[in-house]
C-alpha positions as CSV (number, residue, x, y, z in Angstrom):
1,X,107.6,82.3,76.2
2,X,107.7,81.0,79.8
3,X,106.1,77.9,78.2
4,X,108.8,77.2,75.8
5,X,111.6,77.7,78.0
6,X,109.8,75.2,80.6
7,X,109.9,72.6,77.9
8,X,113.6,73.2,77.2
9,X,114.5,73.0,80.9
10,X,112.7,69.4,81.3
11,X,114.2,67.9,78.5
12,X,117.2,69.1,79.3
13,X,116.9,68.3,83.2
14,X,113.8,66.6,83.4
15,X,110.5,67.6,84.9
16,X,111.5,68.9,88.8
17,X,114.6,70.6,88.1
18,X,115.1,73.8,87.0
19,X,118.0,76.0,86.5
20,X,117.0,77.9,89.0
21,X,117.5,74.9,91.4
22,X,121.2,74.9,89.9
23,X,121.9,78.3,90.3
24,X,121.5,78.2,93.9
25,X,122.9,75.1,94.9
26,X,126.0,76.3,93.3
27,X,125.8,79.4,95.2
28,X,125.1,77.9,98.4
29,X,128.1,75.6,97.5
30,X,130.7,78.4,96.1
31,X,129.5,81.9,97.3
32,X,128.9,85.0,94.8
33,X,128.7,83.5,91.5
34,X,131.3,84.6,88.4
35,X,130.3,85.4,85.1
36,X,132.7,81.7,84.5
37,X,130.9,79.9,86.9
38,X,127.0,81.2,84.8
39,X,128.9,80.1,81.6
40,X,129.8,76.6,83.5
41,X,126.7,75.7,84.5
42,X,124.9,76.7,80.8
43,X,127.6,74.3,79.1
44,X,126.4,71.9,81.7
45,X,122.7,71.8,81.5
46,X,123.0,72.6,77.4
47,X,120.5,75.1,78.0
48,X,121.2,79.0,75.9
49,X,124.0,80.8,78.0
50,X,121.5,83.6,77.4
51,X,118.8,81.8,79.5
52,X,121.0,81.2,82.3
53,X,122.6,84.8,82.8
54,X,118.3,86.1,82.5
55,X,117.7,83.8,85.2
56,X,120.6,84.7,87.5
57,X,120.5,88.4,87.4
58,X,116.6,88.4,88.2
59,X,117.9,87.5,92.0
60,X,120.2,90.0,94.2
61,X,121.9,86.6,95.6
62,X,122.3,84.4,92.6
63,X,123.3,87.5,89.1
64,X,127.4,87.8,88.9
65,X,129.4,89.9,91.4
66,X,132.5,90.0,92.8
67,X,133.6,87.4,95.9
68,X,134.7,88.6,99.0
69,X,136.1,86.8,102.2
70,X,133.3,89.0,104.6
71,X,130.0,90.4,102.9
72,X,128.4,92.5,105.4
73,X,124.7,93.7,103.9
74,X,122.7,96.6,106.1
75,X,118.7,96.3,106.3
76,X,117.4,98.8,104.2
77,X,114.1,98.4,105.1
78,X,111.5,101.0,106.2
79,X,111.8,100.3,110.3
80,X,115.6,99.7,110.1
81,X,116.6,103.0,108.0
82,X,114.0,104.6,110.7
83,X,116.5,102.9,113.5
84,X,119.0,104.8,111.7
85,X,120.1,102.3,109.4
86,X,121.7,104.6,106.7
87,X,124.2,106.3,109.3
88,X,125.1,103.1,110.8
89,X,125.5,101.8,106.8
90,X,128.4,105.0,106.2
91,X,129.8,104.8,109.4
92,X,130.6,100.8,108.9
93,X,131.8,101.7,104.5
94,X,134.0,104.5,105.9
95,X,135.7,102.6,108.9
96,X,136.0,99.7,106.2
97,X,137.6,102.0,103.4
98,X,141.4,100.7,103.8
99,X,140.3,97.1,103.7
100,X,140.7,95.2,100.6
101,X,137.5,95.1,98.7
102,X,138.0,91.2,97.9
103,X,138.3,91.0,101.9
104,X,135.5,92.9,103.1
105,X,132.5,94.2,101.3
106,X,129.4,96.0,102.8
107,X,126.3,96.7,101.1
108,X,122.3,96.7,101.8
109,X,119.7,93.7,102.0
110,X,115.4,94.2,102.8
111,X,114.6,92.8,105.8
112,X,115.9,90.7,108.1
113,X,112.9,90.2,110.6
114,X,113.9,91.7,113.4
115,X,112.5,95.5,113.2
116,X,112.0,96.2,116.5
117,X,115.7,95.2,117.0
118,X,117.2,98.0,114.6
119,X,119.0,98.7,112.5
120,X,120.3,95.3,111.5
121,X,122.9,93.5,109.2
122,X,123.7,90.1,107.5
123,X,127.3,88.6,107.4
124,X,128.1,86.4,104.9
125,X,131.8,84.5,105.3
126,X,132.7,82.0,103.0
127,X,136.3,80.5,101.9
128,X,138.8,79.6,104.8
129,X,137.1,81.4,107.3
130,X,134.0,79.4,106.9
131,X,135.5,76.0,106.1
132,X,135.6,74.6,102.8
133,X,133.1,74.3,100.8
134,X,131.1,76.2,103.1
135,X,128.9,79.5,103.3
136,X,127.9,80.7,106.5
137,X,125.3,83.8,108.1
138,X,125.3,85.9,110.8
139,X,122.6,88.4,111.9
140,X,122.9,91.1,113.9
141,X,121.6,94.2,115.7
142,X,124.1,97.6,114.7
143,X,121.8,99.0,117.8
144,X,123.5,100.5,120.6
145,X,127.0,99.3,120.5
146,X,126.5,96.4,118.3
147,X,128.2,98.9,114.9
148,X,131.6,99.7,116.9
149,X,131.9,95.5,117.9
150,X,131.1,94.7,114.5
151,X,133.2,97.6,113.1
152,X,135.6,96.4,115.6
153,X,136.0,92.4,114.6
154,X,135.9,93.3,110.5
155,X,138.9,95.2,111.1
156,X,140.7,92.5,113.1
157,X,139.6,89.6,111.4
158,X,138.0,88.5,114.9
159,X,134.2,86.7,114.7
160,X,131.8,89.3,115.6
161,X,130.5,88.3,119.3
162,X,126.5,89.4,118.3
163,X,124.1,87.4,119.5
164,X,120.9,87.1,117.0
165,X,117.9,89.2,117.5
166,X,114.9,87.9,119.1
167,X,111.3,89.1,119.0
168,X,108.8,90.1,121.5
169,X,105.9,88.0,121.1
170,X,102.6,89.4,122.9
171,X,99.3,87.0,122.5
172,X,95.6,88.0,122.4
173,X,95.2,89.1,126.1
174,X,91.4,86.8,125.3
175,X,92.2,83.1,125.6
176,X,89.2,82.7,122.8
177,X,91.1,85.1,120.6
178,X,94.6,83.2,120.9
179,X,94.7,81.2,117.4
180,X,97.8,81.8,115.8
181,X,99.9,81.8,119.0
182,X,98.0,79.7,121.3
183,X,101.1,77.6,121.6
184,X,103.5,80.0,122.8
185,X,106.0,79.9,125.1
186,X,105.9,76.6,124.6
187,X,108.5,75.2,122.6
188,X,106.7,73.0,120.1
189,X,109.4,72.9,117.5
190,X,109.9,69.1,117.9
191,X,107.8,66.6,116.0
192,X,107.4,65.2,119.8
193,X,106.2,68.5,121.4
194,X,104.2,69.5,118.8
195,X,101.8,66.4,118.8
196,X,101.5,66.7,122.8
197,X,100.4,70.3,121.8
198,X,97.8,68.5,120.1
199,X,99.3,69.5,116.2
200,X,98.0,66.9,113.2
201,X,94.8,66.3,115.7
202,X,93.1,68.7,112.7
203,X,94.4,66.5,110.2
204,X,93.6,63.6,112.1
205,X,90.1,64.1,111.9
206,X,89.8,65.6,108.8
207,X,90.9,62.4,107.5
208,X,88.2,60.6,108.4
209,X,85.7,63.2,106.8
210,X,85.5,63.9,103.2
211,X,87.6,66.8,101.7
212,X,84.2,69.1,101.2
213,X,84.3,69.1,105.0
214,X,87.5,70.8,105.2
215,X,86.6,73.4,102.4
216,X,82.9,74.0,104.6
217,X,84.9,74.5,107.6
218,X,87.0,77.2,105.9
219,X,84.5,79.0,104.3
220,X,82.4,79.1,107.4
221,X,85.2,80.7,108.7
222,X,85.2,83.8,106.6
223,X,89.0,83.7,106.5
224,X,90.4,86.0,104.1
225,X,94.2,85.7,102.8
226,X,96.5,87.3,105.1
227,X,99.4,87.5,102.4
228,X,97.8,91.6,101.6
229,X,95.1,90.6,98.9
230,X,92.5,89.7,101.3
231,X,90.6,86.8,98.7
232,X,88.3,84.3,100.8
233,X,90.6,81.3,101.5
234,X,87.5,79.0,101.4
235,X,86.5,79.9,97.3
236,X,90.2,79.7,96.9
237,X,90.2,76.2,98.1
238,X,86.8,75.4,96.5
239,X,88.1,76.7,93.0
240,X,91.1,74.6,92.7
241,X,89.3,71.3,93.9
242,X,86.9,71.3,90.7
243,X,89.1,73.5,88.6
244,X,90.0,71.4,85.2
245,X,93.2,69.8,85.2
246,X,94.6,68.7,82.4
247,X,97.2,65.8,83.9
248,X,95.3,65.6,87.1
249,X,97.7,67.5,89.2
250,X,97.3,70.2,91.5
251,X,99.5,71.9,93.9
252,X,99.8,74.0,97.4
253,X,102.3,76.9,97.7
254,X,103.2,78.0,100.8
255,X,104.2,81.8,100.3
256,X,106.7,82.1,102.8
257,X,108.3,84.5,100.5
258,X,107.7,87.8,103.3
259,X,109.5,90.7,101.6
260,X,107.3,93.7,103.4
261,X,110.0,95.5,105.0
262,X,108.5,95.8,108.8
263,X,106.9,92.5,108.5
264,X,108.2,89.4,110.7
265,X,104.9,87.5,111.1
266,X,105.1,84.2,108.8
267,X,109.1,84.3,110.2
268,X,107.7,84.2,113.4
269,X,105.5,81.4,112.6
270,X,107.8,79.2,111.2
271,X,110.6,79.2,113.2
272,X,108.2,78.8,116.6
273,X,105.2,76.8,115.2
274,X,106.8,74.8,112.2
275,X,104.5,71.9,112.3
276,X,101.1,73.9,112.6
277,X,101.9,75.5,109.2
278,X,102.9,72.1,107.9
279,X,99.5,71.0,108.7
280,X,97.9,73.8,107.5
281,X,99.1,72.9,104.1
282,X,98.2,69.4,104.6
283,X,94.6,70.5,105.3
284,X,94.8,72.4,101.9
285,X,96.0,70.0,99.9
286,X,93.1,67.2,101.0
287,X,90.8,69.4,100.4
288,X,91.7,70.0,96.9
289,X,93.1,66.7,95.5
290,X,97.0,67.5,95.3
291,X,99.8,65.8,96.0
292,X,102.8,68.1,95.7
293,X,103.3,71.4,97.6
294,X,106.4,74.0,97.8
295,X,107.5,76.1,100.9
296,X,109.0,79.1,99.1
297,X,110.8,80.5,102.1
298,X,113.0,84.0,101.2
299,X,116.6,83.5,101.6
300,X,116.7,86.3,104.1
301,X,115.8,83.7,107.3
302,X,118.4,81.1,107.7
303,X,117.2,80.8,110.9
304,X,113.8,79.4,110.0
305,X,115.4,78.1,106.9
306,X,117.2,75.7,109.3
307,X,114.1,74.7,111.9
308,X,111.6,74.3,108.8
309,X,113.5,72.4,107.4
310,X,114.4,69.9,110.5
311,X,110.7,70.0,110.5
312,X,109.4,68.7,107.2
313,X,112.1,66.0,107.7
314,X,110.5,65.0,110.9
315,X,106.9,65.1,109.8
316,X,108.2,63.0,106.7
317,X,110.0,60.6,109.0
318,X,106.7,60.1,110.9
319,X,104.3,59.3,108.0
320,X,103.2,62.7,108.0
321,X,104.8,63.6,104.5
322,X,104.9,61.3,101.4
323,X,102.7,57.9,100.9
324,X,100.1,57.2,102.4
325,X,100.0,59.8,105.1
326,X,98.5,58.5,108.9
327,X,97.1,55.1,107.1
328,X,94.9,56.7,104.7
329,X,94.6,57.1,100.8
330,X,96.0,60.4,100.9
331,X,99.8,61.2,99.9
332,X,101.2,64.6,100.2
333,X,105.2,65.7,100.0
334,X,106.7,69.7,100.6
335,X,109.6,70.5,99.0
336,X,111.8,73.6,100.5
337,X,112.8,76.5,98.5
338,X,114.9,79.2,99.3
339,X,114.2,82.2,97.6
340,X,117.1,84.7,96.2
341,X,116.5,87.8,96.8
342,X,113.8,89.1,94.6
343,X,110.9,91.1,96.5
344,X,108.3,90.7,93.6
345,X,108.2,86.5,94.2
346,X,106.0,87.5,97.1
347,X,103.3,88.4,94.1
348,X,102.2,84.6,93.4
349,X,102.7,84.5,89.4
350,X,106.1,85.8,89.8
351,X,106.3,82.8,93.0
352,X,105.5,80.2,90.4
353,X,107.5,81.7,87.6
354,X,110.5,81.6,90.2
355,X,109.5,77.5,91.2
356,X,109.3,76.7,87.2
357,X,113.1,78.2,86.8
358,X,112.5,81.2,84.2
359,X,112.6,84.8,85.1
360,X,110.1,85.3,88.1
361,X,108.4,88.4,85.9
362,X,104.7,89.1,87.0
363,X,102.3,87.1,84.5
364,X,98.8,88.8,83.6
365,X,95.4,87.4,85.4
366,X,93.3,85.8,84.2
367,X,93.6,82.9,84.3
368,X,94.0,82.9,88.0
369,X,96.9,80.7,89.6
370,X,94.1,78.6,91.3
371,X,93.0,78.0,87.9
372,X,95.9,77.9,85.8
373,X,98.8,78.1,88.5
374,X,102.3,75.8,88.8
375,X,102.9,73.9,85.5
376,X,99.5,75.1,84.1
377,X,97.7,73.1,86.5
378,X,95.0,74.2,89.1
379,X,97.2,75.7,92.3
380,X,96.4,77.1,96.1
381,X,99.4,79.9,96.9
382,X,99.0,81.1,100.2
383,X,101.1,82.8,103.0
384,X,102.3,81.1,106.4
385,X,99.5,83.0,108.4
386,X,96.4,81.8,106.2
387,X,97.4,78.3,106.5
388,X,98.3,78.2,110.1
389,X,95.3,79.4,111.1
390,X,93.4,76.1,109.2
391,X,94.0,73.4,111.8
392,X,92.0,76.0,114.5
393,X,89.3,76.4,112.3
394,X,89.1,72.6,111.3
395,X,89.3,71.6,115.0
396,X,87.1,74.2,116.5
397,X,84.8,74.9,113.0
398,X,83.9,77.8,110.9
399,X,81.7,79.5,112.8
400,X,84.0,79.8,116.3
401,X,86.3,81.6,114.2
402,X,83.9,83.7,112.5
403,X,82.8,85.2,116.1
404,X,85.7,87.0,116.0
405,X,87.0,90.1,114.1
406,X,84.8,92.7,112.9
407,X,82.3,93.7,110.3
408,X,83.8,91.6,106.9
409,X,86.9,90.7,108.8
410,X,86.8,87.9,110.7
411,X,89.2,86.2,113.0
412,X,92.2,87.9,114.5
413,X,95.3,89.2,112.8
414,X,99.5,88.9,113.7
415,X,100.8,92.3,113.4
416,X,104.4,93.3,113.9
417,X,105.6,96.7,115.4
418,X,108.7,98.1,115.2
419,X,111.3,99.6,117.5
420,X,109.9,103.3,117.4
421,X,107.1,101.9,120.3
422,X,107.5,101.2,124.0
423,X,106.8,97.5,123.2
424,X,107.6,96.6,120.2
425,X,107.4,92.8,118.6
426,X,104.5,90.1,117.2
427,X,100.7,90.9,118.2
428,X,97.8,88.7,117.5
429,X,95.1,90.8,117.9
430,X,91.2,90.5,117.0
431,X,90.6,92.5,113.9
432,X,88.5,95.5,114.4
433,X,90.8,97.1,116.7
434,X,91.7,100.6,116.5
435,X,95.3,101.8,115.3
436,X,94.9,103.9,118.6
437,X,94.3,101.5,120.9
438,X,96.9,99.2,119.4
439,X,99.9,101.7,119.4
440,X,99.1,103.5,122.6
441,X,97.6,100.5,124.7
442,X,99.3,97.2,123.8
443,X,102.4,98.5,122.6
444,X,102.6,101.2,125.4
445,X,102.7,104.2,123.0
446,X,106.6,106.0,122.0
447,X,109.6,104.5,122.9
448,X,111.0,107.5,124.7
449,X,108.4,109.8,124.8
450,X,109.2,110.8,121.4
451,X,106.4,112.3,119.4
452,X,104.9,110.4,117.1
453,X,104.4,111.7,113.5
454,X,102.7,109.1,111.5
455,X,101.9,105.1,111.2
456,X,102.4,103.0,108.1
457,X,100.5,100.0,107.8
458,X,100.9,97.4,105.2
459,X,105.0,97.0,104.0
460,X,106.3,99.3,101.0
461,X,102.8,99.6,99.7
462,X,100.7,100.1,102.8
463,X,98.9,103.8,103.7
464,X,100.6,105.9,105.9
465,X,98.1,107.5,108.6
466,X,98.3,110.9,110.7
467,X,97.4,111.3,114.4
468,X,93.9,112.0,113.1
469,X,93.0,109.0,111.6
470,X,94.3,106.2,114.7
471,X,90.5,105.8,115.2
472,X,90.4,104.0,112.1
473,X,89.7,100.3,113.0
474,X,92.0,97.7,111.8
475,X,89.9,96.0,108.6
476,X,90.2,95.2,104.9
477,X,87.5,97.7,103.9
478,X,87.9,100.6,106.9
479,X,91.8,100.6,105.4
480,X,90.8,100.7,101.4
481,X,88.0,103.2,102.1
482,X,90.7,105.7,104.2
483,X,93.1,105.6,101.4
484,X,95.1,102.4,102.8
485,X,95.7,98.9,102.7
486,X,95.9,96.0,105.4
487,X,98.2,93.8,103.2
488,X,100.6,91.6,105.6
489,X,100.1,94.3,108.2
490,X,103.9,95.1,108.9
491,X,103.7,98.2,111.2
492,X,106.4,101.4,110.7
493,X,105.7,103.9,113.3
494,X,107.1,107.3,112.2
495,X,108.3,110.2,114.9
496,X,108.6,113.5,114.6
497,X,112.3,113.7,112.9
498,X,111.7,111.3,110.4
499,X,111.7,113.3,107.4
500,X,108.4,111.7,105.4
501,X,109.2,113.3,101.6
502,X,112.9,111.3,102.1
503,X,110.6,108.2,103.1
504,X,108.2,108.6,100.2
505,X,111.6,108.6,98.2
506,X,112.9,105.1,99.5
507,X,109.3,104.0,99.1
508,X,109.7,104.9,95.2
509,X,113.5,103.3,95.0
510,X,112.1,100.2,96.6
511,X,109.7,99.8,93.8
512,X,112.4,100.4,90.9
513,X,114.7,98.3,92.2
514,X,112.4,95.5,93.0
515,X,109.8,96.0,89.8
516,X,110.3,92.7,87.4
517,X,110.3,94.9,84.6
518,X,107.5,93.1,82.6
519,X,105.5,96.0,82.0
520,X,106.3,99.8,81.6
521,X,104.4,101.7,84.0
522,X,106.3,100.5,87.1
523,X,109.6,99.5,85.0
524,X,109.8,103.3,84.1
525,X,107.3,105.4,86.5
526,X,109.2,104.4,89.8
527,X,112.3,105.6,88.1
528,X,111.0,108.7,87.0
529,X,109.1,109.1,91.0
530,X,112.4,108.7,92.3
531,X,114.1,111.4,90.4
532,X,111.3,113.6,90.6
533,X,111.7,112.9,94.7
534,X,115.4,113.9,94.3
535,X,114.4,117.1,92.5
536,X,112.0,118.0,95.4
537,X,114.9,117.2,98.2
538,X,117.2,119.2,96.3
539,X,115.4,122.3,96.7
540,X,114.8,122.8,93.2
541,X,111.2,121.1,92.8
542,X,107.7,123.1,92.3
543,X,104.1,122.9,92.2
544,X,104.2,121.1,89.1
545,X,106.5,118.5,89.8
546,X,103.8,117.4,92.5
547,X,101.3,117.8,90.0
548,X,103.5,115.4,87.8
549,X,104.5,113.1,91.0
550,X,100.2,112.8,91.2
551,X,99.4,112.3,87.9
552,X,102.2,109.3,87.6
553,X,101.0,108.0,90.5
554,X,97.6,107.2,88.5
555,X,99.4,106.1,85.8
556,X,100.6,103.2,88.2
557,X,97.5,102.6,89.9
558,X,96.0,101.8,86.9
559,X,98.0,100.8,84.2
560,X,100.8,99.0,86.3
561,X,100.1,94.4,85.8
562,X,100.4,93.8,89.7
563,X,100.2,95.1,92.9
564,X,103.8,96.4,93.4
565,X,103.3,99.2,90.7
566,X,100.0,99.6,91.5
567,X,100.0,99.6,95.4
568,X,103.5,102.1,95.7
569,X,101.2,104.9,94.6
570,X,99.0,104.4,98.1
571,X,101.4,105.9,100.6
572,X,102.9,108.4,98.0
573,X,99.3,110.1,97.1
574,X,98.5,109.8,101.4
575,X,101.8,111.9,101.7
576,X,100.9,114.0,98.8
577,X,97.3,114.6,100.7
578,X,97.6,114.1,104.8
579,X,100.9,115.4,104.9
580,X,101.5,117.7,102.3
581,X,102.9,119.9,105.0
582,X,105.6,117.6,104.7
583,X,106.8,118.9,101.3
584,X,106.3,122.7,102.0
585,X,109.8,122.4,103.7
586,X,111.2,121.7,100.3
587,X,108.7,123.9,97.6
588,X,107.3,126.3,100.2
589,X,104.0,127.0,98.6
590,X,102.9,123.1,98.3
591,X,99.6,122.6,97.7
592,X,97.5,118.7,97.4
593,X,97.8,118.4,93.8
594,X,94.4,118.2,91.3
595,X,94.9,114.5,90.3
596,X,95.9,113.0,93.1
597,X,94.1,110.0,94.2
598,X,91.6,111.7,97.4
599,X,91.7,109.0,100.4
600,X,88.6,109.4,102.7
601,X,88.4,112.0,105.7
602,X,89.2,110.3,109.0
């Protein structure tokens, strides 16, 4: 199906454009698009009116709702509603209530990338107040008094004076183990700066080696993907430079798509170290023959949105980008894409789904992308954090980086913490640490002396860990074999009055509001986990309705096509085991259900 509709989008727009690409200029251009404005642009194109509409309402930013002067959207995300974000959220909708709804709207968005700044919010003013013709953002912390200022301006009209979050940024304390930030605080967001810092000397180099060299040096380096799934980034590489091609083509994605609510690492990244990611994918794409590459970079950071972009237009300016690239036969060009709001794009089927204009639905492997990926051609997806970490290894080699890390995981990791620690922000850290040591040492244990209940590692679909298992060293295997996953390695910590049964709730909504639908054990099982969830905070659940919660949770595991359905079951069977004390306070004489999926003893 996604073949056919392809074809009717290039001969109706030719090969490059989709509707997709459409859609959101004219919502960049225009604001909230009307039901007129997705029949407009179907008479347009010629393509089904059907088509367009499936398209539109895939994406929270680009499906048909209602136009306001003042959108304000509250993080819902796990860090932010942990910050409080839900009684900030009520306390904004009922100080708004008298207010025209085509004047000010407020509703939710998932995330921002500022979680140790929480809770936070998105403005969105368009019409007169933003000039004509024009759409523009504002984020913000509702922390301390930032809710009454904002509450304060919407009422008035006024701009809201909020300055935009920052981040805490904390490199290894080891000069040896400072890859990924071994730049900062050095500004090296200019083409200028950034060569000083010695950026493109990988690519440089590289250049004057053949492409196997590049591949050697990253398999040497027994990188994995730091995007969650942990696959070797040198057989990724090697599989898509000998992969069959039918037209010759291949591509490198740039997954910049970072929907783990917690998670601010590849943000980080791009908006402080633009050009190292750049070369990254540079390095990728002479190692495997392509020529064309996409930055899918989610609409939620308009921030980087704006320095990445000043950035490829630099590098392009330079000879770094298109023909030719530094006097060699090698020609590479990025093109920027802003996602719209759909969590599942951060899967990489449903990425290139999004990039070839149909409904971004998960599609079943095999084939794998990297060997039937963009366009049916052989493709390298990867996150920000994999590909910045190339030029190191190239420079420095395989084995340097290999030294570091720990048992199967090598090299060090970014990991962002949020505002429920002494010091929260961006770590790099070498992997192998403890979650101990990294919570009570380097990010100075509770903010506030507050007691701490439990950690959650990983986004929406990470493992959530008690007190008893912080000895638990941070790894791809020690994670899996505890009942966990490392994935991006967004970090939520959890005190003693958050209430973990309503968590395991929002975990469940997350995943039925962002599942893509295509197949039935996520469409339908997160909808039936969350009203089973609502049955147990109601007072009314029992035994059996955990035995039920358990035994969908293995329907998902196994049955669901990707990792969204199949992951959300992780932290909801580790709730179900390590903290089934947390349910007791709702069906009294909770017990760990038969089926549920047993994690590991600490």
């Amino acid at each position: 199906m996604s073949a056919n509709l392809i074809a009717v989008q290039n001969r109706f727009l030719g090969r490059g454009e989709t509707i997709y690409d459409r859609l959101a200029r004219r919502r960049e251009q225009d604001g909230p698009l009307s039901s007129e404005a997705l029949g407009e642009l179907a008479a347009e194109t010629g393509l089904p009116a059907a088509f367009v509409r499936s398209v539109a309402r895939f994406y929270d930013d680009l499906r048909e709702s209602p136009r306001a002067e003042r959108t304000l959207r509250v993080c819902q995300g796990e860090a932010c509603v942990a910050a409080g974000a839900k009684r900030q959220r009520s306390r904004l909708e009922d100080g708004l209530a008298d207010l025209p709804a085509e004047q000010v709207r407020v509703g939710e968005i998932v995330c921002l990338g500022y979680c140790g700044k929480g809770p936070n919010a998105l403005l969105e003013t368009s019409g007169d107040d933003a000039g004509e013709g024009a759409r523009r953002t504002q984020i913000f912390s509702l922390a301390g008094s930032g809710a009454a200022k904002a509450l304060e301006a919407l009422l008035t009209g006024a701009p809201i004076d909020l300055p935009e979050p920052v981040n805490a940024i904390y490199p290894a304390g080891d000069e040896r183990s400072n890859v990924l930030l071994r730049h900062y605080p050095r500004d090296v967001r200019g083409l200028e700066a950034a060569r000083e810092a010695g950026i493109y000397g990988a690519l440089e180099a590289a250049l004057g080696r053949p492409p196997e060299a590049v591949i050697a040096a990253i398999d040497a380096a027994q990188i994995r993907g730091r995007g969650g799934a942990g696959f070797p980034a040198g057989r990724k590489l090697e599989t898509v430079r000998t992969a069959p091609s039918r037209d010759g083509r291949r591509y490198v994605v740039i997954n910049a798509d970072e929907g783990d609510a917690g998670a601010y690492i590849d943000k980080e990244l791009l908006e402080r170290d633009p050009h190292s990611v750049i070369e990254g994918a540079l390095l990728a794409a002479y190692a495997v023959g392509a020529k064309e590459g996409y930055l899918y970079l989610r609409g939620e950071y308009p921030r980087a949105h704006r320095i990445v972009g000043e950035a490829l237009e630099e590098a392009r300016a330079a000879g770094l980008l298109g023909e030719g690239i530094l006097g060699h036969d090698f020609s590479f060009e990025i093109e920027l894409v802003r996602g719209h709001g759909a969590y599942i794009c951060g899967e990489e089927t449903s990425l290139l789904r999004s990039l070839e204009g149909v409904p971004a639905q998960v599609s079943p492997k095999p084939p794998y992308p990297a060997i039937e990926g963009l366009r049916g051609a052989p493709t390298v997806v990867n996150n920000v954090e994999t590909l910045a970490t190339f030029p190191w290894i190239v420079a420095r080699g395989g084995e340097a980086y290999a030294a570091l890390g720990h048992a199967r995981s090598r090299g060090t990791k970014l990991l962002s913490l949020n505002g429920a620690l002494s010091r929260p922000g961006l770590y790099e850290v070498e992997l192998g640490i403890s979650l101990r040591s990294l919570l009570f040492e380097l990010a100075g244990g509770m903010a506030g002396d507050e007691p701490f209940k439990a950690v959650q590692v990983g986004g929406p679909l990470g493992g959530i860990f008690s007190e008893a298992q912080l000895d638990l060293p941070l790894d791809f295997e020690a994670f899996a074999a505890a009942g966990g996953m490392l994935g991006h390695a967004g970090i939520v910590v959890y005190t003693q009055e958050d209430d973990l049964v309503r968590v395991g709730r929002e975990l469940m909504r997350f995943c039925a509001i962002e599942s893509c639908g295509k197949c039935f054990p996520c469409r339908i099982g997160s909808v039936r986990g969350v009203e089973l969830f609502d049955k147990i905070l109601e007072g009314r659940g029992e035994q059996a309705d955990l035995e039920l919660l358990a035994e969908l949770d293995e329907t998902l595991r196994y049955g669901s096509l990707c990792a969204l359905g199949g992951g959300i079951p992780i932290p909801i069977d580790n709730l179900l085991t390590t903290f089934i004390d947390e349910f007791r306070r709702y069906v009294p004489d909770a017990r760990v259900p038969e089926r549920v999926h047993r994690q590991l003893e600490p």
